[in-house]
C-alpha positions in Angstrom: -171.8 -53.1 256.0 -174.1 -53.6 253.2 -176.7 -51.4 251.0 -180.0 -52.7 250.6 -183.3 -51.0 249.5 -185.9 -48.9 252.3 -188.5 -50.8 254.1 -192.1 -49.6 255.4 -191.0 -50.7 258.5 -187.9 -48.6 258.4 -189.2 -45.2 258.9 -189.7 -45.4 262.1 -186.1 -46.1 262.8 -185.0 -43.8 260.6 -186.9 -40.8 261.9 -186.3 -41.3 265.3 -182.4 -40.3 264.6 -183.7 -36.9 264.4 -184.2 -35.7 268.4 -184.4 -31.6 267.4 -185.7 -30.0 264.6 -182.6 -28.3 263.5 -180.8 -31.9 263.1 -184.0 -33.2 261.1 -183.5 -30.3 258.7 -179.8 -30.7 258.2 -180.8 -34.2 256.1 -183.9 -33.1 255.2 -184.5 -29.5 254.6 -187.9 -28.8 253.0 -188.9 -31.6 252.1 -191.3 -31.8 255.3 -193.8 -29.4 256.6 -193.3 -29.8 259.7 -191.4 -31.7 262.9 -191.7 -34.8 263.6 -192.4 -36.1 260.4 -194.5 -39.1 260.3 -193.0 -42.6 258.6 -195.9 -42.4 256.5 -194.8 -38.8 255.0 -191.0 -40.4 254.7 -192.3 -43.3 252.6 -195.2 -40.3 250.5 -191.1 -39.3 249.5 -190.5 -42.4 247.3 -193.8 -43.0 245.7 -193.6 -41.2 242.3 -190.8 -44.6 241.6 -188.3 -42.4 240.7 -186.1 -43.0 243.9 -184.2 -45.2 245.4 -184.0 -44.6 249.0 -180.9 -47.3 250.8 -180.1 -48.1 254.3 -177.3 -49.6 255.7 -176.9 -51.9 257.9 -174.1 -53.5 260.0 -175.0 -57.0 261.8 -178.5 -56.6 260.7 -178.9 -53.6 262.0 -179.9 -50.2 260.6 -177.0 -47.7 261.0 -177.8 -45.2 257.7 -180.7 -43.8 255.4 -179.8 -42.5 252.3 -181.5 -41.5 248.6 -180.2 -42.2 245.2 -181.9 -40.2 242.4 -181.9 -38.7 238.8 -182.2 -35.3 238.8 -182.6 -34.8 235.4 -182.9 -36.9 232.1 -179.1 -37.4 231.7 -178.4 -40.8 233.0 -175.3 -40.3 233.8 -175.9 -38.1 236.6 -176.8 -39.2 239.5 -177.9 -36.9 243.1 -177.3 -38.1 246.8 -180.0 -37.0 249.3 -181.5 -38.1 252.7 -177.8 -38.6 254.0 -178.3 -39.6 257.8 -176.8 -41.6 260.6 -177.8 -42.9 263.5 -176.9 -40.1 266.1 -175.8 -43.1 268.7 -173.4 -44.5 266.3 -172.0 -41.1 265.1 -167.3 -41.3 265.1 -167.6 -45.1 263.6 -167.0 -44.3 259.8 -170.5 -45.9 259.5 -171.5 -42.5 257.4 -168.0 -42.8 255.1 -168.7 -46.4 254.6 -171.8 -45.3 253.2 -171.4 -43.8 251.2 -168.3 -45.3 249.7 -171.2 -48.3 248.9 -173.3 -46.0 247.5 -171.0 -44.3 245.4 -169.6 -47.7 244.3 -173.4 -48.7 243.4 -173.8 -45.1 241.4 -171.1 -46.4 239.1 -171.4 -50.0 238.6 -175.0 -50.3 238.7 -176.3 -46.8 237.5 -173.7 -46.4 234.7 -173.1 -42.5 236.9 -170.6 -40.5 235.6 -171.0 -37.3 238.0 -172.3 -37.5 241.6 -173.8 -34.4 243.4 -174.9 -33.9 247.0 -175.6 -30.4 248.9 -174.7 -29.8 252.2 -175.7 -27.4 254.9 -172.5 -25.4 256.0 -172.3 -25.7 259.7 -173.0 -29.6 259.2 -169.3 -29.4 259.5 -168.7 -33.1 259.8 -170.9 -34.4 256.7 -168.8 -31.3 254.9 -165.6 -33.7 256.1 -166.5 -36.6 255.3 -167.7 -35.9 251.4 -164.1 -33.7 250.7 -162.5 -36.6 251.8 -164.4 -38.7 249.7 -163.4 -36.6 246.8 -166.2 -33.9 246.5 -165.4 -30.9 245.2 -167.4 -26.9 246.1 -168.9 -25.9 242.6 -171.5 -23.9 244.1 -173.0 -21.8 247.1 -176.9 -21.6 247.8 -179.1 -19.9 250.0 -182.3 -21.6 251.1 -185.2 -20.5 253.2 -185.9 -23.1 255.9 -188.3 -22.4 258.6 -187.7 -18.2 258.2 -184.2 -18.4 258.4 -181.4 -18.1 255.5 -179.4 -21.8 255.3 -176.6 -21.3 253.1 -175.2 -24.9 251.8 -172.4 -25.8 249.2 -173.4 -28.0 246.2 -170.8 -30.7 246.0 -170.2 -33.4 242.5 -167.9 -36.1 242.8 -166.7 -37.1 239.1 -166.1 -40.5 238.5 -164.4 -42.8 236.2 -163.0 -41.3 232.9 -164.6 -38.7 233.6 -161.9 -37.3 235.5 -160.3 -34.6 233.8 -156.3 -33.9 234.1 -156.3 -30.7 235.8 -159.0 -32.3 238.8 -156.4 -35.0 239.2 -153.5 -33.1 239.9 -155.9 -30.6 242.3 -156.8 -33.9 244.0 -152.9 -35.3 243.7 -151.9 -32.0 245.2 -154.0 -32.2 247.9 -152.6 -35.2 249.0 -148.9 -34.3 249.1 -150.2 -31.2 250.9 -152.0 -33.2 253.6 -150.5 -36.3 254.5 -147.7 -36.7 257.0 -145.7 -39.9 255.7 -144.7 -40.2 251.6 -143.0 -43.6 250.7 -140.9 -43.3 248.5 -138.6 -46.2 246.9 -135.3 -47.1 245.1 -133.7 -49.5 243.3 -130.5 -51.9 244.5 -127.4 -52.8 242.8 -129.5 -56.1 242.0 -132.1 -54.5 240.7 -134.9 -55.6 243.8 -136.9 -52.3 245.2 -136.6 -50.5 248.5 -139.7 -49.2 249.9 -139.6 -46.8 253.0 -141.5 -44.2 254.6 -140.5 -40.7 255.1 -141.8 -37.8 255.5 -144.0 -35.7 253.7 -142.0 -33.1 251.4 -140.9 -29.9 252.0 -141.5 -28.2 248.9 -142.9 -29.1 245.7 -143.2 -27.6 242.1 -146.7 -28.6 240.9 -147.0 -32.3 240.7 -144.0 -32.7 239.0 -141.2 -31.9 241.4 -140.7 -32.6 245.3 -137.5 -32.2 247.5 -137.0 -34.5 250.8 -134.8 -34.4 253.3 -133.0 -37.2 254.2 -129.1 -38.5 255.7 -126.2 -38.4 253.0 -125.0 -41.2 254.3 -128.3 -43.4 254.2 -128.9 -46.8 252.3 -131.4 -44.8 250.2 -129.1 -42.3 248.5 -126.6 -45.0 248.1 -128.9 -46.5 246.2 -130.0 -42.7 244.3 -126.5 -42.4 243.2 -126.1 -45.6 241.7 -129.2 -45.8 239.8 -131.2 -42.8 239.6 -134.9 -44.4 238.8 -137.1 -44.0 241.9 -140.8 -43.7 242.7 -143.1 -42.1 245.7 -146.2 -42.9 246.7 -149.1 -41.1 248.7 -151.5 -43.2 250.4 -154.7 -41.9 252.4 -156.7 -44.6 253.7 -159.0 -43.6 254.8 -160.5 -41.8 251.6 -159.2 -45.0 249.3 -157.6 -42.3 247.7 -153.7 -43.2 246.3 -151.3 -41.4 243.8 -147.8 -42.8 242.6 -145.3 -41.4 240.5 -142.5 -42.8 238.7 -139.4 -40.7 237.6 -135.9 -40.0 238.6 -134.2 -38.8 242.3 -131.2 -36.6 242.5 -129.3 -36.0 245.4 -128.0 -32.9 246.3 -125.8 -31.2 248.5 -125.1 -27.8 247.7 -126.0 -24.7 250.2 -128.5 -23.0 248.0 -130.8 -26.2 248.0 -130.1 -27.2 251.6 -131.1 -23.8 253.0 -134.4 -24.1 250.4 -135.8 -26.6 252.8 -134.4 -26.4 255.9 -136.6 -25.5 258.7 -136.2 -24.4 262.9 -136.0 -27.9 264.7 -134.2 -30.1 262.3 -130.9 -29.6 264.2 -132.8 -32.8 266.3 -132.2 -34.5 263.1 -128.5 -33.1 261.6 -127.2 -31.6 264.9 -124.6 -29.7 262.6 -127.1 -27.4 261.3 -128.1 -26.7 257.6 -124.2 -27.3 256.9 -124.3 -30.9 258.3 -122.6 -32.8 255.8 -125.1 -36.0 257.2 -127.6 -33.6 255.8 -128.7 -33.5 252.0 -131.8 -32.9 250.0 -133.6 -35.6 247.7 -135.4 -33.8 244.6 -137.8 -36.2 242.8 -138.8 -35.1 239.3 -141.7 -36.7 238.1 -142.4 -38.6 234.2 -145.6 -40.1 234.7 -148.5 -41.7 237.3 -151.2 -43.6 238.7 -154.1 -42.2 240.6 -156.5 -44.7 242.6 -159.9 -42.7 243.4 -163.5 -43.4 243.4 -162.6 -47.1 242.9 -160.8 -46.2 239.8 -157.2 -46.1 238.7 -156.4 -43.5 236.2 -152.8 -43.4 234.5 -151.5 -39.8 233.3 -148.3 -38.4 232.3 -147.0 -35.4 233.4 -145.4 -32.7 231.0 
């Protein structure tokens, strides 16, 4: 997929996405009088120069309309608008892939700091796809549209160095919270690394500390024992969206921290119940990071 910049002989294309009018408000709210809109009202959008309207294409085909904009004076601020797909290609990512592009044009090409975008609430899929992206709520509006009350969320993506500490660890925290395999490695007797996957942990304290379950007699705590240095990793991607922290793995064995994490249905995994001795808990405590987002790796430490 590629970006390129709107064509007269796009609207056309892009209007005809639209087969009701409550789907040709969702994208464009109130921007038209009335339903169909004409490609010669879509392009009276763009005229004051102040806009730049994209599509998308894949195999030189259009696949996505979008708007890039300033909405005020600050530069460094940047608005998305105009977000459609075509409805025959909706479930390919083609909407995600997007506006990863655009959001990778909004930085390296428009020096943007902040992105913002609002969204209607029951378009529950565009909703999706920006929180997976990495936009956060910061507001709730109410707009009139055709009579009725539309309530939509106003969304900002922060980018870059902008990134402040606490958003990372909301974001970090999300992704321990949501993703079903961690990967977390060791270190040998020769000093190589052992990666494997496992899954996701059963508690945490902040960002800082996580407890695993995992076989006393494994390779892996072997490995704990010996040398204590360890790091995990959480990986979603399909948001391109990473964290990895470095610190130090203890394994332990006593009941108070067994019981802590056990849950109904592990006895598939240490038939001998909580007091298995195979059974033990892994608690990683965390000294520092790395956090890939919005095409940008951040390092942080972590008090």
């Amino acid at each position: 997929m590629n970006l390129r910049p709107f064509a007269s002989a796009d609207a056309p294309v892009i209007l005809g996405w639209s087969k009701d009018k409550h789907s040709f408000r969702l994208w464009s709210a109130t921007r038209f009088r009335e339903f169909p809109a004409s490609p010669k009202e879509l392009e009276e959008q763009f005229e004051d120069g102040k806009k730049n309207p994209m599509v998308a294409i894949v195999n030189d085909e259009i696949v996505g309309f979008m708007l890039i904009r300033y909405p005020s004076e600050d530069k460094t601020v940047v608005r998305f608008g105009f977000v459609i797909v075509d409805d025959t290609k909706r479930g390919l990512g083609y909407g995600k892939q997007m506006l990863r592009l655009a959001i990778e044009y909004a930085q390296k090409e428009l020096g943007a700091k902040r992105i913002t975008l609002g969204v209607y609430l029951d378009n529950v899929p565009a909703l999706e796809c920006y929180r997976s992206l990495g936009f956060r709520v910061v507001d709730e509006v109410t707009h009139i549209i055709d009579g009725a009350a539309w309530k939509s969320e106003e969304m900002e993506l922060l980018i870059g160095h902008n990134l402040e500490l606490p958003q990372r660890k909301e974001l970090i925290a999300q992704l321990a919270d949501t993703l079903p395999v961690t990967f977390i490695s060791s270190v040998d007797e020769e000093g190589f690394p052992w990666t494997k996957a496992m899954l996701s942990p059963r508690v945490r304290e902040g960002i800082k500390v996580f407890y695993f379950t995992t076989n006393t007699f494994s390779l892996r705590v072997a490995h704990y024992k010996a040398n204590p240095k360890a790091s995990i990793y959480f990986c979603d991607a399909e948001g391109f969206k990473g964290m990895m922290l470095r610190g130090t793995m203890e394994v332990l064995t006593d009941a108070k921290s067994k019981e802590m994490i056990w849950r109904e249905g592990d006895t598939q995994y240490y038939p001998g119940g909580v007091t298995d001795p195979n059974y033990c808990v892994l608690k990683f405590t965390a000294t520092d990071g790395r956090f890939y987002s919005d095409f940008y790796p951040r390092s942080f430490a972590i008090e």
